[in-house]
C-alpha positions as CSV (number, residue, x, y, z in Angstrom):
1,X,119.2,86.2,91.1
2,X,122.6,86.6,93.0
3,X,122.2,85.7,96.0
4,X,120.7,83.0,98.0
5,X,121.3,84.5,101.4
6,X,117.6,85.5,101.6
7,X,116.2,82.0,101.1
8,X,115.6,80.0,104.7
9,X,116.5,76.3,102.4
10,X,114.2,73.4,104.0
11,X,115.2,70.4,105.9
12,X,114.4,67.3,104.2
13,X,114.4,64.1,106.1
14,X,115.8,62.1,103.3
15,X,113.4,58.7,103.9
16,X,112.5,56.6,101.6
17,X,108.7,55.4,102.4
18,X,107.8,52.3,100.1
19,X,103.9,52.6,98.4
20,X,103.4,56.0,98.2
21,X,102.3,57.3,95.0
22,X,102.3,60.6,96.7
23,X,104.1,63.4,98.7
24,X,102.9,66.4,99.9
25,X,104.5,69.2,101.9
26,X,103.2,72.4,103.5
27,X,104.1,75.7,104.8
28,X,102.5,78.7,106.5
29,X,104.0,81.9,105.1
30,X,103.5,85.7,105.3
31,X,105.3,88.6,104.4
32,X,104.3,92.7,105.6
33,X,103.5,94.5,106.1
34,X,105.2,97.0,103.5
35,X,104.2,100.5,103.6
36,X,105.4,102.7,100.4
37,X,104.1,105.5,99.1
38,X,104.3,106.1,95.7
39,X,105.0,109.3,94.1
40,X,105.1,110.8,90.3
41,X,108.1,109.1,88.9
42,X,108.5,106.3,91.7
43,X,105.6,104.1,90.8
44,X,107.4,100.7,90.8
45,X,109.1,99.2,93.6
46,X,111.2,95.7,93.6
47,X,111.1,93.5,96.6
48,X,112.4,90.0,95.9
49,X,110.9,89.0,99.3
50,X,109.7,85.6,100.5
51,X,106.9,85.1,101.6
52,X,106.8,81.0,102.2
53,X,109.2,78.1,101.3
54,X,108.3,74.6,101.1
55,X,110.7,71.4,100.8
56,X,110.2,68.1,99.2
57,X,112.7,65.2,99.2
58,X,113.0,63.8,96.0
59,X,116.2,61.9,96.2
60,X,114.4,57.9,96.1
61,X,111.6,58.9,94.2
62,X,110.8,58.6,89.9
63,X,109.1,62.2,90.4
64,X,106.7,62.8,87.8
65,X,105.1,65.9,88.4
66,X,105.1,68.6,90.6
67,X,101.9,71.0,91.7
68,X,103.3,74.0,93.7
69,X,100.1,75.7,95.4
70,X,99.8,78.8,97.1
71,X,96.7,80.0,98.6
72,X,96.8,83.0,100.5
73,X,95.2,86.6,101.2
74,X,96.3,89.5,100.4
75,X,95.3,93.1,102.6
76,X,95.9,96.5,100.9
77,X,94.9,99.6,103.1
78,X,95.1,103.0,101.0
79,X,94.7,106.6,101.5
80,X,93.4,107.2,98.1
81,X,92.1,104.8,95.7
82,X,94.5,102.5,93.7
83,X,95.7,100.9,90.9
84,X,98.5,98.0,91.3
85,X,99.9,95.0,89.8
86,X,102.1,92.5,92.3
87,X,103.7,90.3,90.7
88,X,105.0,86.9,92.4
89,X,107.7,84.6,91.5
90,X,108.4,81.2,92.4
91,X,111.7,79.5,92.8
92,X,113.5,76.3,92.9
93,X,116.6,75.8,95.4
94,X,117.9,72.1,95.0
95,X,120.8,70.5,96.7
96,X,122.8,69.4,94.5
97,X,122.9,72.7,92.6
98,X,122.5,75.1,95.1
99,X,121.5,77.9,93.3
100,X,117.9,79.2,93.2
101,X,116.2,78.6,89.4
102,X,113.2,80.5,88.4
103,X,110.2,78.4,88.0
104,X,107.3,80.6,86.9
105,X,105.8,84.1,87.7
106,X,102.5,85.3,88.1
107,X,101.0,88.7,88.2
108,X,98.1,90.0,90.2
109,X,95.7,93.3,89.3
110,X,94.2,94.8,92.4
111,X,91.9,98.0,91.8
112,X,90.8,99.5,94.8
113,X,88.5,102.6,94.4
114,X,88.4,103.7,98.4
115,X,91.0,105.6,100.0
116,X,91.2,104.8,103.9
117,X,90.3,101.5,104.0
118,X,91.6,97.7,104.4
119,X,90.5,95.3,101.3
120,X,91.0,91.7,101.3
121,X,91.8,89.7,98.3
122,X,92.3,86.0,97.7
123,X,95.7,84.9,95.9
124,X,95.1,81.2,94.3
125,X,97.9,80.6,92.3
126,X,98.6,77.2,90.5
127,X,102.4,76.2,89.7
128,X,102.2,72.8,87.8
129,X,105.5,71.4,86.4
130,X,107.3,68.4,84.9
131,X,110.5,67.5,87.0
132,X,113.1,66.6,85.0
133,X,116.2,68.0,86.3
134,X,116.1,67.6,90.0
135,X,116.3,64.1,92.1
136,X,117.3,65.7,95.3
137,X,115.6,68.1,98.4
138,X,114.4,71.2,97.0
139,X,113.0,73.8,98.5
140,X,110.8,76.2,96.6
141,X,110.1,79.5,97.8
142,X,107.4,82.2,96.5
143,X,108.6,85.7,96.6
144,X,107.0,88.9,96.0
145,X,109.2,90.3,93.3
146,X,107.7,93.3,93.0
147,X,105.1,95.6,92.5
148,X,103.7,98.4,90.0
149,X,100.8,101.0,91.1
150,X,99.4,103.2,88.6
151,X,98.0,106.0,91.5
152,X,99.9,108.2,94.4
153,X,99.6,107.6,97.4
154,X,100.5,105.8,100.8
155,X,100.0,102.0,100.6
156,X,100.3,99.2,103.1
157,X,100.7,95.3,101.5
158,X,99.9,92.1,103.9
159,X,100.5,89.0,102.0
160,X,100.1,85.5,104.1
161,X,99.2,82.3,103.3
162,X,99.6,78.6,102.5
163,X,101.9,77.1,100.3
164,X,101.8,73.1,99.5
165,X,104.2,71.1,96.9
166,X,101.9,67.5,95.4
167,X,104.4,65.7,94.0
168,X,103.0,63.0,91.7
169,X,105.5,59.4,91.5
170,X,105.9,57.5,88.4
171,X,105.7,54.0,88.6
């Protein structure tokens, strides 16, 4: 990733509250909704959109882990059926290196055999992690990267949703 322009970086309050064992953060987030229509030969299209951003302060804290949760639904409306894969990626923005670092990616199958009609899908998606390189604010931010549809036709993407940071402290 190049750029960080597209990334709204959090505001953390930079307090140090004594007995905690635990922080959590969270952030409504939603992102559509896109309308593409895909076509022989044009059948993958990249986005590197965000869709939420959460921020946790961990500048006084021995963080031991991290749990990035995003939980969120997801409305496709097609005018014949299809066939897609979206795939989401999550990123790290921290301020003392200022530069967004990928943190994991997950992809999603949706199938739907109707043209015409508005599905709903639920997105869960789990990001546990170890910090080991970060004692600072960091934001991170799930994007849809991008997304691959097997079928032709017009289709309209509504993602929106939750997305938490638990952030476990060492003693």
């Amino acid at each position: 990733m190049n750029s960080n322009s597209k990334y709204t970086k959090g505001d953390c309050k930079h307090k140090c509250p004594s007995g905690n064992n635990v922080i959590f953060e969270n952030c409504y987030g939603s992102l559509g909704p896109l309308n593409f229509t895909f076509s022989e030969g044009n059948s993958f299209q990249t986005f590197n959109q965000p869709i939420a951003s959460v921020s946790v302060d961990a500048s006084c804290k021995n963080i031991k882990d991290i749990i990035i949760d995003f939980t969120g639904i997801l409305n496709v409306t097609t005018t014949v059926s299809a066939t897609s894969t979206l795939t989401f990626a999550l990123y790290k923005i921290c301020d003392n290196t200022k530069s967004s670092q990928p943190v994991a990616t997950v992809s999603y199958f949706v199938a739907d055999i109707f043209g015409g009609v508005t599905t709903s899908h639920t997105l869960a998606f789990k990001f546990p992690f170890c910090n080991n390189d970060c004692d600072d604010c960091c934001s991170y931010v799930l994007e849809l990267a991008n997304i691959y549809n097997l079928d032709f036709g017009t289709i309209t993407y509504d993602v929106y949703g939750n997305l938490s940071a638990l952030v476990l402290i060492s003693d």
